[in-house]
C-alpha positions in Angstrom: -23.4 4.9 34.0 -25.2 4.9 30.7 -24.4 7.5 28.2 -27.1 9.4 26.1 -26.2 7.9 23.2 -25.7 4.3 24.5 -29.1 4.7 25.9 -30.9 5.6 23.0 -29.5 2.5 21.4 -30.6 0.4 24.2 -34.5 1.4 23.4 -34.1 1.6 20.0 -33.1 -1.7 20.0 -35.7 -3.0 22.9 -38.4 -1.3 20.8 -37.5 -2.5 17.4 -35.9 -5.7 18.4 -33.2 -4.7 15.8 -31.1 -1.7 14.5 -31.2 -0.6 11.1 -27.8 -1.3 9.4 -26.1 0.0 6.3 -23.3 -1.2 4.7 -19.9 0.5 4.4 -17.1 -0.4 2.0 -13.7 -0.9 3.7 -10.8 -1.3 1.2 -7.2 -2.2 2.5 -3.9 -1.9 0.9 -0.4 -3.2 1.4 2.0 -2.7 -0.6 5.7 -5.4 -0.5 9.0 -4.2 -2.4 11.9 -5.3 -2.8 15.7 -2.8 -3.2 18.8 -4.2 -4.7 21.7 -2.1 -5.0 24.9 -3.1 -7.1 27.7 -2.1 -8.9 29.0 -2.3 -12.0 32.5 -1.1 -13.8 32.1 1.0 -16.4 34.8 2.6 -18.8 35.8 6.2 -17.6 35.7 7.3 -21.1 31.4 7.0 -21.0 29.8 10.0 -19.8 27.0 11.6 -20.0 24.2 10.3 -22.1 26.4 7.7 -23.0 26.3 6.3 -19.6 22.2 5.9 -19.6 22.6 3.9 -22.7 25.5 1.8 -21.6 23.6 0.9 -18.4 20.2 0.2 -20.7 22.5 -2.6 -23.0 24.0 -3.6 -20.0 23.4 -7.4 -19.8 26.3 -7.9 -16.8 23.6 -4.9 -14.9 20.6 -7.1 -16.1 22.1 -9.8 -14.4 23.3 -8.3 -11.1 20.2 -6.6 -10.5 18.6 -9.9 -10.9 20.4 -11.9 -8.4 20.4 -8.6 -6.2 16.3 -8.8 -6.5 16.0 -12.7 -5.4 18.5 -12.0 -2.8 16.8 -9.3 -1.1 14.3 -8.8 1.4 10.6 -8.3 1.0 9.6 -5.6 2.6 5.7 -4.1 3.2 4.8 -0.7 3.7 2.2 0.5 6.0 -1.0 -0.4 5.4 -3.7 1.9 3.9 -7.0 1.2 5.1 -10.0 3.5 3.3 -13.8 3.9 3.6 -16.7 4.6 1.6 -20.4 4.8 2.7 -22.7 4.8 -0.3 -25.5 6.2 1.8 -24.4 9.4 2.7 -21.7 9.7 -0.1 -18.3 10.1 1.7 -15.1 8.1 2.4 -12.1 8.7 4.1 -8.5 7.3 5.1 -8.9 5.4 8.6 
């Protein structure tokens, strides 16, 4: 059985011998990352602000969370996939 709609595409189509198109902007993204997590020692006598700034000058840190990073696992997130139709002015997330 034929539907309304998929009928009235039928004769549009037999009595234009085509369908009128527009086009509609599809954008997809996918985003990869990467987690590392490691330790260091640190003095117990470094608290506080302190500790931000010892882990900032940290170059033993630099180079765990290095090695950490090309050890890991890339990972991807789900994929985003949006819309936008110029002719009528809208978008959306699919």
């Amino acid at each position: 059985m034929i539907s309304s709609k998929s009928f009235y595409y039928i004769v549009l189509e037999t009595k234009n011998n085509y369908m009128e198109t527009r086009k509609v902007k599809v954008t997809v993204t996918r985003y990869y990352y990467k987690v590392a997590e490691v330790e260091i020692d640190v003095p117990t006598n470094i608290v506080d602000d302190e500790l931000t700034d010892y882990l900032k000058e940290s170059k033993e840190l630099d180079e765990k969370i290095e090695e950490g990073i090309f050890q890991a696992s890339l990972n991807a997130e789900d994929d985003s996939f949006e819309y936008y139709d110029e002719t009528n002015q809208m978008g959306g997330t699919l």
